[in-house]
C-alpha positions in Angstrom: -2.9 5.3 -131.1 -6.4 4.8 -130.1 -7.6 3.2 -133.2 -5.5 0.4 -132.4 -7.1 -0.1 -129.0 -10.9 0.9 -129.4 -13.2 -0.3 -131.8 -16.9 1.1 -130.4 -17.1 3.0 -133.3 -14.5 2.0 -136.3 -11.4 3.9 -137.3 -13.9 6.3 -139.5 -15.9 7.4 -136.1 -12.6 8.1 -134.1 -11.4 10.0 -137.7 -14.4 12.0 -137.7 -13.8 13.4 -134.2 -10.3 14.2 -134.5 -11.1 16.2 -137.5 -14.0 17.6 -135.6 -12.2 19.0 -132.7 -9.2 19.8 -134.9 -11.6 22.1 -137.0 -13.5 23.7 -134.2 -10.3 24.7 -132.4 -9.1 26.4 -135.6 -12.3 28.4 -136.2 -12.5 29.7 -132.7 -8.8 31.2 -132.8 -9.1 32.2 -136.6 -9.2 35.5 -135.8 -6.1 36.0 -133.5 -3.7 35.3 -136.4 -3.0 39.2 -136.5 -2.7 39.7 -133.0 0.1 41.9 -131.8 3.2 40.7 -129.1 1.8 41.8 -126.0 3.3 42.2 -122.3 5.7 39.9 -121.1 6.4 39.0 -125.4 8.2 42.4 -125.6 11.2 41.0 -122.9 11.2 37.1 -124.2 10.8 37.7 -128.0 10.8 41.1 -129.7 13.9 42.1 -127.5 15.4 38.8 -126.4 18.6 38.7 -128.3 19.2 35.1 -127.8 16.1 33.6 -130.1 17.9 36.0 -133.0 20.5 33.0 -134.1 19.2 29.4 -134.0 22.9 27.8 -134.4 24.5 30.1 -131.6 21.0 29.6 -129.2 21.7 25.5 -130.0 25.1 24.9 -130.7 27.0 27.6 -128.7 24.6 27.1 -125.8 23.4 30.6 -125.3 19.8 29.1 -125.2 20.3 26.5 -122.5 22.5 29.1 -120.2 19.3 31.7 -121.1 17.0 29.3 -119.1 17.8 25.5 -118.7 14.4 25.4 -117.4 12.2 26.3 -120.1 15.1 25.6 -123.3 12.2 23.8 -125.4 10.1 26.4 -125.1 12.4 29.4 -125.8 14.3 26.5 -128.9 10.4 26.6 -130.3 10.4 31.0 -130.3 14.1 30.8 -131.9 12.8 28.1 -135.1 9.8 30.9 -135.1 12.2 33.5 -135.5 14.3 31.5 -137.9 11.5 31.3 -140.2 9.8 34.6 -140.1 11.6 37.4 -137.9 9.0 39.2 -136.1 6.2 38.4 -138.1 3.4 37.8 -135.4 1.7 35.5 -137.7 3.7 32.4 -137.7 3.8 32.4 -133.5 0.5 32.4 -133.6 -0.2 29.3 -135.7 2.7 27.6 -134.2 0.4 28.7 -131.0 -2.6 27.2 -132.6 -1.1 24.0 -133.7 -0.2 23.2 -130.3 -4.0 23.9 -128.6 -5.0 21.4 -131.4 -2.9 18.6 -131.1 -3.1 19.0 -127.2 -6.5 18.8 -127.7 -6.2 15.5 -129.9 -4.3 14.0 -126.9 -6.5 14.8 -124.4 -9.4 12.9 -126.9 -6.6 9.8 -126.6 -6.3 10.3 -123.1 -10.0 9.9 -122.7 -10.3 6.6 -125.4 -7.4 4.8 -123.3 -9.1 5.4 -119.8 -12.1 3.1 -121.1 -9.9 0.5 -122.0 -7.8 0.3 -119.1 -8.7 -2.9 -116.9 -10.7 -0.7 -114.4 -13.5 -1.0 -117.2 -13.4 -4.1 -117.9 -16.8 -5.4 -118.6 -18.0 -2.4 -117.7 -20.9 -1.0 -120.4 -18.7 2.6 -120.7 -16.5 1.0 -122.4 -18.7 1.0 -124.9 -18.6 4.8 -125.2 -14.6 6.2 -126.1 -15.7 8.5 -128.6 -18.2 10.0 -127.2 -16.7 10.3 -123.7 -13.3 11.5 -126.0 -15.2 13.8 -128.5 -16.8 15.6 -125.3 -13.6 16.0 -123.5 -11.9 17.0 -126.6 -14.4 19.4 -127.8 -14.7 21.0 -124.4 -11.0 21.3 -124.4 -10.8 23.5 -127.5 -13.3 25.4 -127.2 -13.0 26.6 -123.7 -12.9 30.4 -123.6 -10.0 29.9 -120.4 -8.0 28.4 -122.8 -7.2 31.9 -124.5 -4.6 32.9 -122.5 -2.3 30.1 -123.0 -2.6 30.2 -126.4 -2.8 33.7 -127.8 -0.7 35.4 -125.7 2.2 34.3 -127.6 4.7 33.5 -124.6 2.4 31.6 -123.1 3.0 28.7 -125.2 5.3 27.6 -122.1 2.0 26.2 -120.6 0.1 24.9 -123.6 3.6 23.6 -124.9 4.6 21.7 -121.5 0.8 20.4 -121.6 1.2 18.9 -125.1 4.1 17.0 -124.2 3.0 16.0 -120.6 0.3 14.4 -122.3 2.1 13.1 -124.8 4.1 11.2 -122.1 0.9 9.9 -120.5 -0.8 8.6 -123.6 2.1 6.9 -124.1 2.4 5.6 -120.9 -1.0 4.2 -121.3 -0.3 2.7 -124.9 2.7 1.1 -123.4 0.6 -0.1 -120.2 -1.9 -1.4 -122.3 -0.3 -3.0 -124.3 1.5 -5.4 -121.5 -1.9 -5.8 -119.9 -3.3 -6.9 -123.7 -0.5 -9.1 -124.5 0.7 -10.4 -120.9 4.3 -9.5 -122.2 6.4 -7.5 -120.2 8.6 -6.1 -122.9 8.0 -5.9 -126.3 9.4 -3.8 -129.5 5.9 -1.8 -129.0 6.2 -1.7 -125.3 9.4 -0.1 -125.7 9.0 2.2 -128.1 6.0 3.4 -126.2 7.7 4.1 -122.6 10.8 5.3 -125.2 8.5 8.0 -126.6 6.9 8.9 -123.5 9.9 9.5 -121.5 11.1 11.9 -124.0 8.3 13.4 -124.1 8.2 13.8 -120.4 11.7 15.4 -120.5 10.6 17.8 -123.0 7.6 18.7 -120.9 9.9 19.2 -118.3 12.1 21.2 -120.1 9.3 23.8 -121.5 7.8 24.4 -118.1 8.1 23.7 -114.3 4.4 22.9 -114.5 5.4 18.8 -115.6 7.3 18.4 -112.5 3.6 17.0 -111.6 3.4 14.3 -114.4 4.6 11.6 -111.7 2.0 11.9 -109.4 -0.1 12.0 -111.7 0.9 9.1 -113.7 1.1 7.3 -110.1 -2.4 8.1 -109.5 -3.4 6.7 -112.6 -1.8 3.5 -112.3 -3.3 3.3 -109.0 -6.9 3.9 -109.8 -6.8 2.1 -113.8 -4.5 -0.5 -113.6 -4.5 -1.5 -109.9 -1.8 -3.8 -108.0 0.6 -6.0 -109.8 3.1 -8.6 -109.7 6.9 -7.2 -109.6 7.5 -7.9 -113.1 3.8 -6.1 -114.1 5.1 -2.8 -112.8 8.8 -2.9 -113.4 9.4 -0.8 -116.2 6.5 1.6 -114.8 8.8 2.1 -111.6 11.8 2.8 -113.6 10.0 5.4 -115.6 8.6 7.1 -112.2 11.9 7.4 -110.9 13.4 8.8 -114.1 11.1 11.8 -114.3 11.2 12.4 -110.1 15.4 12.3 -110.5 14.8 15.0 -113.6 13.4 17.8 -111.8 15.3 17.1 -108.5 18.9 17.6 -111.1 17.4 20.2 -112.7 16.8 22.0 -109.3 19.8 20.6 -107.7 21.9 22.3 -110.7 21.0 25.8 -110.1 21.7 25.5 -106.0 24.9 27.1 -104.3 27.5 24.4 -103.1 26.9 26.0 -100.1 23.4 27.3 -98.6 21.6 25.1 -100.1 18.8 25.8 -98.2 19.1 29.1 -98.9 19.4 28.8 -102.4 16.7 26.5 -102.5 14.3 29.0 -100.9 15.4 31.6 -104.0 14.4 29.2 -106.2 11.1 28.4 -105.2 9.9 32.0 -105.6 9.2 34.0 -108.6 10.3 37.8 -108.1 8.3 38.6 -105.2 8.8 38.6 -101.6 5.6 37.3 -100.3 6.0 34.7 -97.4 5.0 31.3 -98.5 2.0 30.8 -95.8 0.6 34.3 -97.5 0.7 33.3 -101.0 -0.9 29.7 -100.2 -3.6 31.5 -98.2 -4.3 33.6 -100.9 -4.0 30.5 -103.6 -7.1 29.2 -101.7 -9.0 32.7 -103.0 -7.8 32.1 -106.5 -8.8 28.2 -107.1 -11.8 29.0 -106.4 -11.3 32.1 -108.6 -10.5 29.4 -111.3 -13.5 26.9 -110.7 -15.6 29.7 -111.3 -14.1 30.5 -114.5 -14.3 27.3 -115.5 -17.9 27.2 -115.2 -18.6 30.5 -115.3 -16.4 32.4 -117.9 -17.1 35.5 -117.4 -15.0 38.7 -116.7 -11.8 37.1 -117.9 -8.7 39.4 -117.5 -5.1 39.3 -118.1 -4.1 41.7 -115.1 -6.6 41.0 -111.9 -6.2 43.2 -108.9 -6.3 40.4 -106.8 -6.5 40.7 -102.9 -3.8 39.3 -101.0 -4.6 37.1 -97.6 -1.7 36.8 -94.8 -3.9 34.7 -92.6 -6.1 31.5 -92.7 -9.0 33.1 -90.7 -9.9 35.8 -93.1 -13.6 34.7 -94.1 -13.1 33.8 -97.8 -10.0 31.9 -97.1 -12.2 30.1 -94.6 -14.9 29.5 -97.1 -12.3 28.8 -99.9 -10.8 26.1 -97.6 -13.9 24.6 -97.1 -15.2 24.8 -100.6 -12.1 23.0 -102.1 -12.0 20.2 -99.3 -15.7 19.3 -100.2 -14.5 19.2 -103.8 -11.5 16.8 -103.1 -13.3 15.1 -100.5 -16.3 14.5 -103.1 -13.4 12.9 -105.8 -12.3 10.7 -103.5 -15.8 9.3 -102.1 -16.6 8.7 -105.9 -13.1 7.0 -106.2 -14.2 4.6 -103.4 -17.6 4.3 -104.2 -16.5 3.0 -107.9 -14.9 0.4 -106.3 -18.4 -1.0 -104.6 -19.8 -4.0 -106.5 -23.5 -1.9 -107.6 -21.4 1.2 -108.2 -21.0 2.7 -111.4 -17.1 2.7 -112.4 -17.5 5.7 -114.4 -17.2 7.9 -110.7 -13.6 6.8 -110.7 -12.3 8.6 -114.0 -14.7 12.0 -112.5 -13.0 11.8 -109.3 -9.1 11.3 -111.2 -10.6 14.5 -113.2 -10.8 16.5 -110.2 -7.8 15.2 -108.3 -6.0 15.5 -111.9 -7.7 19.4 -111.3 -6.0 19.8 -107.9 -2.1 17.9 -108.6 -1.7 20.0 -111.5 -2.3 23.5 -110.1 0.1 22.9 -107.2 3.4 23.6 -109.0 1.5 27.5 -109.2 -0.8 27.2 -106.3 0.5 26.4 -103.4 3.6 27.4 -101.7 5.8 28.7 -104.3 5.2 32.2 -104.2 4.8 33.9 -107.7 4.8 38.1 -108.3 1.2 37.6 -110.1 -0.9 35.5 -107.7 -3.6 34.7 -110.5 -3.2 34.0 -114.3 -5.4 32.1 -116.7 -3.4 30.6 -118.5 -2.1 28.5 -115.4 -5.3 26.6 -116.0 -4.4 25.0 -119.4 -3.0 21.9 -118.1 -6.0 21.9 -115.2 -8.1 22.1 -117.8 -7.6 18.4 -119.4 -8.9 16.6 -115.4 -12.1 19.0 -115.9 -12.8 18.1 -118.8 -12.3 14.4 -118.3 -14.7 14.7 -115.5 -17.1 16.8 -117.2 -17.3 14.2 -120.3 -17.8 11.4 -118.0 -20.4 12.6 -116.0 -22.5 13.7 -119.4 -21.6 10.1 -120.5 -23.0 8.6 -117.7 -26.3 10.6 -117.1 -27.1 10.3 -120.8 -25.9 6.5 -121.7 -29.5 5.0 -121.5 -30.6 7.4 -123.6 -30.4 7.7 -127.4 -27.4 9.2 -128.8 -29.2 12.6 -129.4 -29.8 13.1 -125.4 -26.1 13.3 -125.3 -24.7 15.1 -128.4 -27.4 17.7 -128.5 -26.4 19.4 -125.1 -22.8 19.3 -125.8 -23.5 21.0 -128.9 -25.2 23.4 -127.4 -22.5 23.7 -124.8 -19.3 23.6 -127.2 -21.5 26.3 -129.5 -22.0 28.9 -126.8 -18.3 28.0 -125.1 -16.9 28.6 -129.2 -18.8 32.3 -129.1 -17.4 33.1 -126.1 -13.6 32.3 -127.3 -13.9 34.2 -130.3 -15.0 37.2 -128.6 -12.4 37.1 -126.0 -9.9 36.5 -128.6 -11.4 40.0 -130.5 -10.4 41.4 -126.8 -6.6 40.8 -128.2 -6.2 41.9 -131.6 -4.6 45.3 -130.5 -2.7 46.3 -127.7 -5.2 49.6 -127.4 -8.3 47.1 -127.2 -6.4 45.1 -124.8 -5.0 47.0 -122.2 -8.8 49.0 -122.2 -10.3 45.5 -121.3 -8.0 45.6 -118.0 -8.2 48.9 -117.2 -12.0 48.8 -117.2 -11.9 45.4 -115.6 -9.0 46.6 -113.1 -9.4 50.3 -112.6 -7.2 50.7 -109.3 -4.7 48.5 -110.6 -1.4 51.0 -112.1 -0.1 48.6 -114.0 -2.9 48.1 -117.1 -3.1 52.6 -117.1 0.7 52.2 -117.4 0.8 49.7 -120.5 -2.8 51.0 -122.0 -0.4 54.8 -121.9 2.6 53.1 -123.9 -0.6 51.8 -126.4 -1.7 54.7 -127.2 1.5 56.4 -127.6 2.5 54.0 -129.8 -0.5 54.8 -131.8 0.1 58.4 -131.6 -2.2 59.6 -129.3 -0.2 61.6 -126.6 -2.8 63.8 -124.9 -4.6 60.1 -124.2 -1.6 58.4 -123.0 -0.5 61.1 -120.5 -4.1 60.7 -118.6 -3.6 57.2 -118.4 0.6 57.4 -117.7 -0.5 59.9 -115.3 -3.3 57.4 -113.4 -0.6 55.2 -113.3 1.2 57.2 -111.5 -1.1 58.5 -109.0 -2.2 54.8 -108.1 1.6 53.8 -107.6 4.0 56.7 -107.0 6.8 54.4 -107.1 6.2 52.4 -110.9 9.5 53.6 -112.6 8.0 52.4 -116.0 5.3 54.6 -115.8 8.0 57.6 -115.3 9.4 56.2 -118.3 6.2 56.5 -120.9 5.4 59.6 -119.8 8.7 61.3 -120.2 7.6 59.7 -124.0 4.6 61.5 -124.2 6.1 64.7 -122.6 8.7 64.7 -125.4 6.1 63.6 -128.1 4.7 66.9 -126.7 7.8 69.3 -126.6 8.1 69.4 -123.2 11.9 68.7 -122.8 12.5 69.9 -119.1 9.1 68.0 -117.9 10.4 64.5 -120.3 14.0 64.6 -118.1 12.0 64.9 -114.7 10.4 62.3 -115.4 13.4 60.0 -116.7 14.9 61.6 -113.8 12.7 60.4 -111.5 12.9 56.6 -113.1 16.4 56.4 -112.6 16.0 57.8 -108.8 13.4 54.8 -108.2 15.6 52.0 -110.0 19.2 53.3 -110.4 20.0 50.0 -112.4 16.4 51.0 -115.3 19.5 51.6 -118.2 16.3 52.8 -120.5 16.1 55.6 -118.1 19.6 56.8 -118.2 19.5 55.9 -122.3 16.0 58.0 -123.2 18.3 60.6 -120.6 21.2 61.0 -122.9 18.7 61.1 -125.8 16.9 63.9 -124.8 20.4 65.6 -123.7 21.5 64.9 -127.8 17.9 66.3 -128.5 18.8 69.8 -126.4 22.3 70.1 -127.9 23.5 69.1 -124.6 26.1 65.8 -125.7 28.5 66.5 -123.0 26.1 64.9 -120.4 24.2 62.6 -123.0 28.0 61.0 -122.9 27.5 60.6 -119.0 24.0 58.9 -119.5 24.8 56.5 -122.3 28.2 55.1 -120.5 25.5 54.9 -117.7 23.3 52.9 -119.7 25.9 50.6 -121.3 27.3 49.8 -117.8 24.1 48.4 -116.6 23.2 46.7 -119.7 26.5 46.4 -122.4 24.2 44.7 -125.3 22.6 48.3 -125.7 22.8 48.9 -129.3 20.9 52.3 -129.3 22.9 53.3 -126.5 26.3 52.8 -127.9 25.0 53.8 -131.4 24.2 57.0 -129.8 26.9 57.1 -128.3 29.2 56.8 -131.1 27.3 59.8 -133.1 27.7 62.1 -130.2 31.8 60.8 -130.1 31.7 61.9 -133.4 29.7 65.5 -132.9 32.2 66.0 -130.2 35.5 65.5 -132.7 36.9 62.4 -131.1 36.6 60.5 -134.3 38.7 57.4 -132.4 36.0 56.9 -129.8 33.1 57.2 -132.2 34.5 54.5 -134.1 35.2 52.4 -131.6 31.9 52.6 -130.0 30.1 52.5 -133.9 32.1 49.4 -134.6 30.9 47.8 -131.0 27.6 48.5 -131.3 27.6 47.0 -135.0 29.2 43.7 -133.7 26.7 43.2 -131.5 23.7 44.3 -134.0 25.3 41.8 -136.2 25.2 38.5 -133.6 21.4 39.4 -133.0 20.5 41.1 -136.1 19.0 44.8 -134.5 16.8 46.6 -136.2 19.5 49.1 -136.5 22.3 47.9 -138.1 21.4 49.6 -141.3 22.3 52.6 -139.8 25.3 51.2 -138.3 26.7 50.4 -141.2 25.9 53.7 -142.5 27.4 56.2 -139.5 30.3 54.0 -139.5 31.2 54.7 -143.3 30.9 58.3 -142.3 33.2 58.0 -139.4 35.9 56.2 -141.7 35.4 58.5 -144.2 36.1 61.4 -142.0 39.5 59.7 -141.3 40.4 59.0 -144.9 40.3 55.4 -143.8 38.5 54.7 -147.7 38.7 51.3 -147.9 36.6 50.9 -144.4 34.5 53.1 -145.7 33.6 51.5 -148.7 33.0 48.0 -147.0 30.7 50.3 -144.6 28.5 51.6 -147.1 28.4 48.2 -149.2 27.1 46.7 -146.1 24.2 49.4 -145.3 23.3 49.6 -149.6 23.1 45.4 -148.4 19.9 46.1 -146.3 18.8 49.5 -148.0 19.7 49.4 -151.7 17.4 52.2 -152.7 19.0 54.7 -150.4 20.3 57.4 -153.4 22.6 59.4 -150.9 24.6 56.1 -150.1 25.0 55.5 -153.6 26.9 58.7 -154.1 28.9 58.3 -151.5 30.3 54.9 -152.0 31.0 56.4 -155.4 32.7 59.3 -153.5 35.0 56.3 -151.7 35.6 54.6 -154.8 36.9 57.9 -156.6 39.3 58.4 -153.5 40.7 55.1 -154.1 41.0 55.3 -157.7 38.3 52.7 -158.9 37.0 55.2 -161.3 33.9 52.5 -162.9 33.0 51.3 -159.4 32.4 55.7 -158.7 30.7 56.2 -161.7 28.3 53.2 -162.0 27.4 54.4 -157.6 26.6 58.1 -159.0 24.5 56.5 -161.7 22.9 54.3 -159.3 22.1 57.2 -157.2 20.7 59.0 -159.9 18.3 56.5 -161.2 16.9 56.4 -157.5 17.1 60.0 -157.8 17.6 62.0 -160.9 17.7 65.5 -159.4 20.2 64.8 -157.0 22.6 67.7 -157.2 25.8 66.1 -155.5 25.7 62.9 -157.2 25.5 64.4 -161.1 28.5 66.9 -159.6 30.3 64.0 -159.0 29.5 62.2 -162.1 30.2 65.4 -164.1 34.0 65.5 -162.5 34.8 62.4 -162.3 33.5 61.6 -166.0 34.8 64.7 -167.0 32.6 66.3 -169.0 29.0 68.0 -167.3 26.1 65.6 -167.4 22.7 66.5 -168.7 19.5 64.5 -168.0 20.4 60.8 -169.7 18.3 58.7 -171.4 19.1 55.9 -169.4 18.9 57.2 -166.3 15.2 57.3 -165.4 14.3 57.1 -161.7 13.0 53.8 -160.2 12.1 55.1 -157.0 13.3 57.2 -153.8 15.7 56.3 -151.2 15.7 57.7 -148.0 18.5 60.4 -146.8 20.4 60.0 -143.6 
């Protein structure tokens, strides 16, 4: 879109920058390709059920009813899904992808400022690509970025960013191109505002964060187009009211008829009680947290143990407050100094930078109180005024310089910025290395010990997990999870009576955890004891019915018990919903429901059972034979004996299955030369 606009340097100048900033943010996150799901990716991918079946998350609307709020985003994690399962590597580049186009846009957003009538016949106008290769490169490479874009869910914010600047390049093409034509409407002008608008209603769509994009395009007609006639600024003012009625019906959809105060008041908060005066006393604390980051990268941490302020007088909110107003009040002064006739213009697009800094934060900063008062990757969209600002200010200290006064310390700057984002991204290629870097950074914090425990005992290491589950613990007697992972490790262990304490104990602190009462009636089936694992898993499937291990379990332990009806019934639940969201365990499903059937003499169900589980696991030798077991009771005599052959090449040895080909062949059956095994299947 630039190209079009700005010539300082020729279509090959503006080329060679994309590629440049497209090519440095791929080497700097290079190595995160291999990065596990972490955190909150575990609840919104690996277990959300609804991202398992593009057609019913888009065409039967369980995506939008999952969150109407955020559908893009969670529509982008079901086409990853689609296309690879769980396989972290495709999020990751679809991750990727996004930090480098975003980036791209913020290089337009920069070339259209300087051609906005605010600079005209201004010398900067002169200087697009560097102003937008600075901004673009400082974009990419920033090591506060990481956040947003390798932590996999978080492509929410760097999603939502992408299209909210999408919208406002567009805006600006479309603005542009009225001011350079003196048309009001055009086939270009339209198509432009067309784009942007859907763009903005995707942005507002992925994240709550764009519910800012109207001020901010406001703002930015303000300050770079200035006052116009009525005609100038009428499809501007349609556009503005458009994306203020979005979020207001978005909102407005999700209030009671009734209470709507009430319900307005739930909605503005984010799983936390804190009053709204304590978290905005506390948000003064954590900008300044973030403007230190920003220059200052340093210490970076997914989980900080943040204090929390509940009045204005404590002295770091009173510094805070006073830091930040010196900050805005500096933007604005350089707004209105731009304005003066010996005044360089070039303080205008520093001070939007920093009110650009300020507008976007307040969505997540301000009075809508959020469980986690501080998270980096709430500065993504932040990011783009900084570095704005930052570019213009290097444009304007080095312009009557040669070129090499300006591009010299930006490399120097993007190079040590680019070292600093690989090595935080080596921070997150496992969850052991991780969770480590919190609990070092965030000792007194339970939550880090708690998921750095799970880590470890994913890995195996039990006696390393419990000290950590058992920190956890101490820190925050009443952590429920934590009570959780170590009744793991105590079973990883052998210690059964300490293991239902602890899951005990979880279930005391959250009677509605259905994991608890589920690991529960595990260990009861583990102990012999299915009478009251029966208890736990109805437990567990009353609090959460989509439980497939839990009614799987359940099931087995119907059938254990000798009520074949109910362990069918349960069986064939549990494999209807494995089937809508494709569980890990339908495999087994399909296999323990065969059983079941066959128990009955119901053959036929049988046979469809074990077809489907030989579907998923066709080298599974036991299966084999007894499919070929159903078949004989049927009377499909080939079917029976081409299954006990198939079982045998997986398995030549296997006793049962050359009994069975012996009778139902009829003569005993030596070693064939055809039958050679061609690998082992696994026994149930």
């Amino acid at each position: 879109m630039a190209m079009t606009t700005i010539s300082d340097s020729g279509v090959r100048g503006h080329l060679l920058s994309l590629l440049l900033i497209a090519a440095l943010g791929a080497v700097v996150y290079a190595n995160t390709l291999h990065s596990p799901f972490v955190f909150d990716d575990a609840r919104s991918i690996v277990e959300n059920p609804v991202i398992r079946d593009l057609d019913t998350f888009l065409f039967d609307g369980a995506g939008y009813r999952f969150s109407p709020r955020r559908f893009v985003g969670y529509l982008s994690l079901a086409v990853n899904y689609q296309l690879g399962g769980l396989r972290v590597t495709g999020y990751h580049l679809f991750n990727i992808a996004v930090h480098i186009v975003t980036a791209l846009l913020v290089y337009e957003l920069a070339c259209f400022s300087l051609a906005t009538p605010a600079f005209k016949g201004s010398p900067l106008a002169a200087y697009s690509r560097r102003l937008g290769l600075a901004a673009g490169l400082l974009f990419v490479v920033h090591p506060v970025q990481t956040q947003a874009v390798t932590y996999i869910i978080q492509r929410l914010a760097s999603l939502a960013t992408l299209f909210y600047l999408l919208a406002t390049v567009c805006y600006l093409r479309g603005r542009l191109l009225q001011v350079t034509t003196g048309r009001l409407a055009s086939g270009r002008v339209a198509a432009a505002f067309a784009v942007g608008l859907l763009a903005a209603l995707a942005a507002v769509k992925t994240k709550e964060i764009a519910f800012t994009l109207p001020l901010v395009l406001g703002l930015y007609e303000l300050l770079f187009f200035g006052a116009g006639g009525r005609k100038k600024v009428l499809l501007p003012v349609v556009m503005f009211l458009v994306l203020v009625v979005v979020p207001l019906v978005l909102l407005g959809s999700r209030l009671p008829a009734e209470g709507f105060f009430a319900g307005l008041d739930e909605l503005t908060r984010v799983r936390t009680d804190m009053s709204r005066l304590t978290y905005l006393f506390t948000q003064f604390r954590v900008v300044v947290t973030y403007v230190r980051l920003l220059f200052w990268p340093v210490n970076q941490n997914l989980t900080y143990d943040y204090p929390v302020y509940d009045t204005l007088l404590a002295l770091p909110v009173l510094w805070s407050v006073v830091f930040l107003a010196t900050l805005a009040g500096a933007a604005i002064w350089l707004i209105v100094r731009s304005y003066g006739p010996e005044a360089g213009r070039g303080g205008r697009l520093i001070g939007f930078g920093i009110l650009w800094f300020f507008i976007t934060l307040a969505v997540e900063s301000s009075l809508i109180p959020i469980v986690d008062v501080i998270f980096e990757h709430r500065l993504y969209l932040p990011v783009v005024g900084v570095a704005l600002a930052l570019a213009m200010a290097g444009v304007m200290l080095t312009r009557a310089y040669p070129a090499r006064v300006f591009y010299l310390p930006l490399a120097v700057v993007v190079g040590v910025l680019a070292v600093a984002t690989w090595q935080r991204n080596a921070v997150w290629a496992t969850e052991v290395s991780l969770w480590e870097d919190c609990v070092r950074k965030s000792p007194t914090l339970a939550r880090p010990h708690r998921a750095l425990g799970a880590a470890l005992l994913a890995q195996g290491r039990s006696n390393e997990a419990q000290l950590q589950l058992e920190e956890a613990i101490r820190l925050d007697p009443y952590y429920e999870d934590a009570y959780l992972n170590l009744g793991l490790v105590y079973e990883d262990q052998g210690w059964l009576d300490k293991a239902a304490q602890q899951y005990r104990q979880a279930s005391r602190l959250k009677p509605a955890n259905a994991k608890a009462h589920y690991n529960l009636g595990a260990l009861y089936n583990r102990q012999g004891l299915d009478g009251p694992a029966v208890n736990e898993y109805l437990i567990a499937l009353e609090l959460q019915p989509d439980m497939v291990a839990a009614r799987y379990n359940l099931g087995c332990t119907y059938g254990r018990l000798g009520r074949p009806d109910a362990a069918i019934r349960e069986l064939e639940a549990a494999l209807q919903t494995a089937a809508r969201i494709d569980y890990a365990q339908r495999a087994d499903l399909h296999f323990s429901l065969g059983v079941a059937y066959a128990d009955q003499g119901r053959w036929p169900e049988a046979i469809a059972q074990y077809e489907g589980f030989l579907r998923l696991a066709p080298a599974d030798y036991e299966a084999h034979n007894l499919l070929g077991e159903a078949y004989a009771k049927v009377g499909r005599r080939d079917k029976a004996l081409a299954e006990f052959q198939a079982a045998l090449q997986l398995r030549p040895d296997y006793g049962p299955a050359r009994k069975n080909y012996a009778r139902i062949g009829g003569a005993e059956l030596g070693r064939p030369a055809s039958l050679s095994p061609t690998g082992s299947g696994g026994s149930k």
